[in-house]
C-alpha positions in Angstrom: -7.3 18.0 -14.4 -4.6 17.3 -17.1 -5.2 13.8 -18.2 -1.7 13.6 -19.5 1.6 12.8 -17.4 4.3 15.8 -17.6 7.3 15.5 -19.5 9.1 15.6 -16.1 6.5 13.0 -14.6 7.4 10.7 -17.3 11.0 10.9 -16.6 10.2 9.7 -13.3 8.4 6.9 -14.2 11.2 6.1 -16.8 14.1 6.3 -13.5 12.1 4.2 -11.0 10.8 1.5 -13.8 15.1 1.4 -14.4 15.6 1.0 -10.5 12.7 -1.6 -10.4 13.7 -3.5 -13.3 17.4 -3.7 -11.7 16.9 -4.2 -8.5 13.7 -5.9 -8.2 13.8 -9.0 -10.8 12.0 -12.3 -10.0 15.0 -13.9 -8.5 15.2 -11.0 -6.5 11.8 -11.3 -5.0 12.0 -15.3 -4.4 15.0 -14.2 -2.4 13.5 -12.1 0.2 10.1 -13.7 0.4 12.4 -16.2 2.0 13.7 -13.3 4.5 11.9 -12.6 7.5 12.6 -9.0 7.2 11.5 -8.7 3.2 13.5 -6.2 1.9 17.4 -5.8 1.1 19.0 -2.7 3.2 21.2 -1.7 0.5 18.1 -1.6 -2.3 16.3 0.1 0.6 19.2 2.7 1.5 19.4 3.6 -2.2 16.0 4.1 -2.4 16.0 7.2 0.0 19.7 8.4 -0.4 20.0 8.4 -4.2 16.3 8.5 -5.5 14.6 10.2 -2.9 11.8 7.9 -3.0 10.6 8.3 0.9 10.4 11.7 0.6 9.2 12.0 -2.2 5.7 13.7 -1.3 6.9 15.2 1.9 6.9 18.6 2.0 10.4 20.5 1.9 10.1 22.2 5.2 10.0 18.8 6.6 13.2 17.0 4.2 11.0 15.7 1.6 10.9 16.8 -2.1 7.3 18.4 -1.9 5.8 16.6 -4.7 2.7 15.5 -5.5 0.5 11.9 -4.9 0.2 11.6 -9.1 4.2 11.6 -8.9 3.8 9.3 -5.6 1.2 7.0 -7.7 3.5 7.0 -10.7 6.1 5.4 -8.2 3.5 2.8 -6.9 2.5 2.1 -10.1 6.1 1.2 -11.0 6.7 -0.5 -7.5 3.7 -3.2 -8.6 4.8 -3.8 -11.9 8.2 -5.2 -10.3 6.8 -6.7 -7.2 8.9 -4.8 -5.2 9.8 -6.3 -2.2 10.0 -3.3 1.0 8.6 -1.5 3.3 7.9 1.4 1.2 4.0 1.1 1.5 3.7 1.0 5.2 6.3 3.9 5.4 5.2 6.3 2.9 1.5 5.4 2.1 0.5 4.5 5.9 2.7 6.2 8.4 4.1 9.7 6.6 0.4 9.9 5.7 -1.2 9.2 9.0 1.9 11.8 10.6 1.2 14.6 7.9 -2.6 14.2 8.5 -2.8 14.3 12.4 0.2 15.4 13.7 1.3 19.5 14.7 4.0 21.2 13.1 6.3 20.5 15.4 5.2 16.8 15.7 5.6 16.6 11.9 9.2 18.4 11.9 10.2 16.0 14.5 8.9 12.9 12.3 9.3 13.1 9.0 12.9 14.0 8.3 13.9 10.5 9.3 11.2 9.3 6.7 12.1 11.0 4.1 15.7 10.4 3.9 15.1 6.9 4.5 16.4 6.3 7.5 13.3 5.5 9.6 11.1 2.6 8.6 7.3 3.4 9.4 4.1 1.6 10.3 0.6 2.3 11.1 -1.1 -0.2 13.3 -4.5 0.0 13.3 -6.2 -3.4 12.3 -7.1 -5.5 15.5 -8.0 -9.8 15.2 -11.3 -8.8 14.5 -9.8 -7.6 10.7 -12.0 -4.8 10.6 -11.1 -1.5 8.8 -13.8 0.9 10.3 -13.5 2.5 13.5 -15.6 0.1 15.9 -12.8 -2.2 14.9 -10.3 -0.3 17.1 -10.9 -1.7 20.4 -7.2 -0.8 21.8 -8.1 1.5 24.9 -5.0 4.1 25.5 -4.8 5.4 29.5 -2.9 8.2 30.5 -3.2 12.4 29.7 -0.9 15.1 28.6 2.4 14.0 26.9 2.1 10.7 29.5 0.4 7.5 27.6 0.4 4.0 28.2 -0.7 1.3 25.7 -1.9 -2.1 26.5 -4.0 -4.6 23.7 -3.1 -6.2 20.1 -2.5 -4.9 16.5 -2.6 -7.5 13.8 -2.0 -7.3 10.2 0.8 -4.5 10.6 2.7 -4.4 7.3 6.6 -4.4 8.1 5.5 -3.6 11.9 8.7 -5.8 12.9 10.5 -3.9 10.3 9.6 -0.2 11.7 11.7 1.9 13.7 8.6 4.4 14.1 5.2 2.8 15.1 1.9 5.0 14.6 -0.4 3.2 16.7 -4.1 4.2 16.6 -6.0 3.6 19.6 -8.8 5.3 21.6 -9.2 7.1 24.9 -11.0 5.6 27.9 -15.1 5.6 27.9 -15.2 6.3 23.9 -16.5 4.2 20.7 -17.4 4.8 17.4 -15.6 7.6 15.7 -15.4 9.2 18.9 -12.0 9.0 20.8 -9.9 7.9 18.2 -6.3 8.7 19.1 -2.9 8.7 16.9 0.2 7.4 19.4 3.9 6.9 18.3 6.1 4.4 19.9 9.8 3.3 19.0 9.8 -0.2 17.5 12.2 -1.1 20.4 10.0 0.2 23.1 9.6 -2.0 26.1 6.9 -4.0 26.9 5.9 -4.5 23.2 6.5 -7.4 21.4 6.5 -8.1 17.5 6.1 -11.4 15.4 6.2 -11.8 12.2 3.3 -13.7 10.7 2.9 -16.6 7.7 1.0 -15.1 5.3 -0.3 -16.2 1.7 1.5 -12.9 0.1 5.0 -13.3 1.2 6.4 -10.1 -1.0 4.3 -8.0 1.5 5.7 -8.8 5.3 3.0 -8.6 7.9 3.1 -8.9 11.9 1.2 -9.5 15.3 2.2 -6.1 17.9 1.5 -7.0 21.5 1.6 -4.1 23.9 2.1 -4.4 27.5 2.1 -1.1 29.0 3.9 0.7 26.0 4.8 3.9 27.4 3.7 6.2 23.7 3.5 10.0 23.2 0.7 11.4 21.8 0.4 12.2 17.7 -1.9 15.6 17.5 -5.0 16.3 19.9 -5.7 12.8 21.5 -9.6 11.9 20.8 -9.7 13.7 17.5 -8.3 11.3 15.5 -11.3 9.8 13.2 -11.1 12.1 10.2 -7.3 12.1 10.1 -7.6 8.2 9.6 -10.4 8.0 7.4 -8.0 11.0 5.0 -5.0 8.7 5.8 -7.0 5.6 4.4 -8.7 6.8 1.7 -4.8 8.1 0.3 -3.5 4.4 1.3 -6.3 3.4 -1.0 -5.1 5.6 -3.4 -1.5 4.3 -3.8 -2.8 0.7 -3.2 -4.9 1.5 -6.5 -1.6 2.4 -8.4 0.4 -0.2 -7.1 -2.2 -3.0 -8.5 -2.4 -1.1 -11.9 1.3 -1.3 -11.8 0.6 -5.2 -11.7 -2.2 -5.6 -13.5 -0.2 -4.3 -16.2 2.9 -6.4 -16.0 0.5 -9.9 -15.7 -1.6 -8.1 -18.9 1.8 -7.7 -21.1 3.1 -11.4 -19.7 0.1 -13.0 -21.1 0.0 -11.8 -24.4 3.6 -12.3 -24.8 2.9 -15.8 -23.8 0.2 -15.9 -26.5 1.9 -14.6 -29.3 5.4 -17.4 -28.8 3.0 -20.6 -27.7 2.1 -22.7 -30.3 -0.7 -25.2 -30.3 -2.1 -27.2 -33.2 0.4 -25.8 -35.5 -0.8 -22.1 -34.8 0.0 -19.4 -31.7 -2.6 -19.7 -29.2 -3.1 -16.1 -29.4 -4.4 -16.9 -33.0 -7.8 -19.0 -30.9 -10.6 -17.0 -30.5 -10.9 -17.7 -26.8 -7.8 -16.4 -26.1 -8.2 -13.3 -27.6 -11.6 -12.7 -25.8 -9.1 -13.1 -22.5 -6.9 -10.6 -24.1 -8.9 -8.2 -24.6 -11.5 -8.2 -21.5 -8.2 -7.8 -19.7 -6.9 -4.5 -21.6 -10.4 -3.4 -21.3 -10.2 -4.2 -17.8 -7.0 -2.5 -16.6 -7.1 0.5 -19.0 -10.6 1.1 -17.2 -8.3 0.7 -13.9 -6.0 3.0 -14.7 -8.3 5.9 -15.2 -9.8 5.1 -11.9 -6.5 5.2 -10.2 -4.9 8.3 -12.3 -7.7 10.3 -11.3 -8.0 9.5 -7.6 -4.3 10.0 -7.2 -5.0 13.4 -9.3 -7.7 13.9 -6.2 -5.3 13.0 -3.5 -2.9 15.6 -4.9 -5.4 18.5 -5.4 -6.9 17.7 -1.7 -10.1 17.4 -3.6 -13.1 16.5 -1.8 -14.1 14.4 -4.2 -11.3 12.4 -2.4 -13.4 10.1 -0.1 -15.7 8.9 -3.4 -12.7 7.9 -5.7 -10.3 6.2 -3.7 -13.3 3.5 -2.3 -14.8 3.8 -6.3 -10.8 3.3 -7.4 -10.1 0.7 -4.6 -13.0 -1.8 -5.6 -11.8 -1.7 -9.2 -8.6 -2.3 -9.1 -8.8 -4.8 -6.5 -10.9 -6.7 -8.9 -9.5 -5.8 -12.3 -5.8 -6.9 -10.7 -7.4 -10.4 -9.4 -9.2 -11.0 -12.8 -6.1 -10.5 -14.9 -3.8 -13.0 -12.5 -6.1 -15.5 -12.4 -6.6 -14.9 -16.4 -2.4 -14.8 -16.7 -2.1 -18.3 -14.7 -5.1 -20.0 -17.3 -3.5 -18.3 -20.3 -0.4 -20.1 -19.5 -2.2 -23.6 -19.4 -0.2 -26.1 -17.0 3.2 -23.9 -16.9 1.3 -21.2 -15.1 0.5 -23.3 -12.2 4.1 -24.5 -11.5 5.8 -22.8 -8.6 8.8 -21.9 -11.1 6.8 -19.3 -12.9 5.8 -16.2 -11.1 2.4 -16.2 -12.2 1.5 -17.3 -8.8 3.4 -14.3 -7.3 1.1 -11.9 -8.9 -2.1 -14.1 -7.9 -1.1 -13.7 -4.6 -0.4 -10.0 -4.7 -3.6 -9.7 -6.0 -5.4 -11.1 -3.6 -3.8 -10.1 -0.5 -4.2 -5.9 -2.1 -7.6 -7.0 -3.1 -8.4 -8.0 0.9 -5.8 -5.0 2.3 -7.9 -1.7 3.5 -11.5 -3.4 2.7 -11.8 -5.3 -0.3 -14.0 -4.6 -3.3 -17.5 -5.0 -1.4 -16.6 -3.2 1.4 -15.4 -0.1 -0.5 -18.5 -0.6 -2.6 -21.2 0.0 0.2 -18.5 2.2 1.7 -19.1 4.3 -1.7 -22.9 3.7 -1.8 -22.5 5.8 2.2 -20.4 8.4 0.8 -22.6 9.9 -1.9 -25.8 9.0 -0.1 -27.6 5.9 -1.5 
């Protein structure tokens, strides 16, 4: 692998950190954590009809721009720097992924357009109450054959699932458990008989909700019952471009803090002039620079299809998760009383942290989930 960005991967960084920085400040994000959507329409509409984001590792034949998921992590990676509040994550990350990895050709034609030009929001709902992220916690039983499916159960923890226009509901066939039977279904986000609230959650930028399906009439997304290994693929690349997103943060709280230390002055000196504060310092750089190269290189294995895939994103997940967390809680004591206050967004980043730290397994999980994958 080439352990430098392109000239032309730069520039892309350089465009979306422009977009962020203008369209996703602090005041910005205060705003539509106060929203029960989450997200502006008109940052959202730019997003796919000027940048192209949506689409931006779709392939051609089906409207994207057929890049790569080191391009997608360099827009992550930019996305968590700023916070950005929309439902790019559960569309691109979770649904176009979970589409591209289970559906036919003609499933995926039928699909992804919409996605990529922005125009249909996505979800994947997967989690159940039980808040497990394996496959005996999918409990949702789907009845029906053919083309003809009917849905009845919960999903919880769907990010932007009152948002989406396109639900990819996983669920398994009648008699089944385990790995076995696991199914991909798509249902409108107006369909009848299902019902969507939006749930209070500690991490406001990211909106979450509670599906209720009562006989959901859904159409089948690939071979019903064969669903496990496109989900585990579809997870493992959500864990990829979590990874970026929290480097993306981890970053920003890294660059707050020693800016903090170098203008506030204590005793007659800059703080970051005390020896305790540059031990913080540094431990963080070393901390998320270590991140980075976990993320860069599983996004690197995302894009190659590498099969080294399933070992990096759970290695690249538990780091992250825990090098983002350390750094925020680090920011908010480098800041000394200030950095508690709910006028300085030091808390906004804690919170990030934690909730991306607990989203698709948190660091212990992907740990023994690593310890499985190369056999220990």
């Amino acid at each position: 692998m080439n352990f430098a960005f392109t000239e032309d991967q730069d520039s892309l960084r350089d465009v979306v950190r422009s977009f962020m920085d203008a369209k996703s400040t602090e005041e910005d994000v205060r705003t539509l954590m106060d929203t029960e959507s989450g997200y502006d329409t008109a940052v959202w509409a730019q997003m796919g009809g000027e940048l192209g984001l949506p689409g931006l590792h779709i392939p051609e034949e089906f409207g994207g721009q057929g890049y790569g998921f080191v391009e997608l992590g360099i827009v992550f990676e930019e996305m968590g720097r700023r916070l950005l509040c929309a439902p790019y994550f559960a569309t691109v990350a979770l649904a176009a992924n979970a589409i591209l990895n289970a559906g036919t050709t003609e499933e995926k034609a039928a699909l992804l357009p919409g996605i990529a030009s922005g125009e249909t929001i996505g979800a994947l709902a997967f989690t159940e109450s039980n808040g497990r992220w394996d496959a005996d916690g999918i409990t949702m039983v789907a009845k029906g054959s053919g083309s003809d499916w009917t849905l009845d159960g919960e999903k919880m923890f769907v990010i932007d699932g009152h948002n989406a226009d396109l639900i990819v509901v996983v669920a398994r066939t009648e008699g089944t458990s385990g790995e076995d039977g696991i199914s991909f279904f798509t249902v409108a986000g107006d369909a009848a008989g299902l019902t969507r609230t939006p749930l209070a959650t500690m991490d406001q930028t990211r909106k979450q909700a509670r599906l209720e399906f009562s006989g959901v009439k859904a159409s089948p997304l690939g071979a019903p019952g064969a669903g496990w290994a496109a989900l585990a693929k579809t997870l493992d690349q959500a864990a990829v471009c979590l990874s970026n997103e929290m480097v993306g943060g981890a970053q920003f709280v890294l660059d707050m803090s020693v800016e903090y230390a170098k203008v506030r002055v204590q005793f007659g000196r800059p703080i970051g002039s005390f020896q305790a504060i540059k031990h913080k310092c540094a431990d963080m750089l070393l901390e998320v620079e270590s991140a980075k190269s976990a993320a860069y290189y599983s996004a690197w294995a995302a894009a190659e299809d590498n099969e080294e895939l399933p070992v990096v994103a759970s290695l690249s997940k538990a780091y992250c998760s825990d090098a983002y967390f350390h750094a925020t809680a680090e920011n908010i004591q480098i800041h000394g009383g200030i950095g508690f206050t709910w006028e300085h967004p030091a808390h906004l980043y804690f919170k990030r942290a934690k909730s991306s730290e607990i989203l698709l397994g948190d660091a212990t999980y992907h740990r023994e989930l690593l310890a499985q994958r190369i056999g220990i």
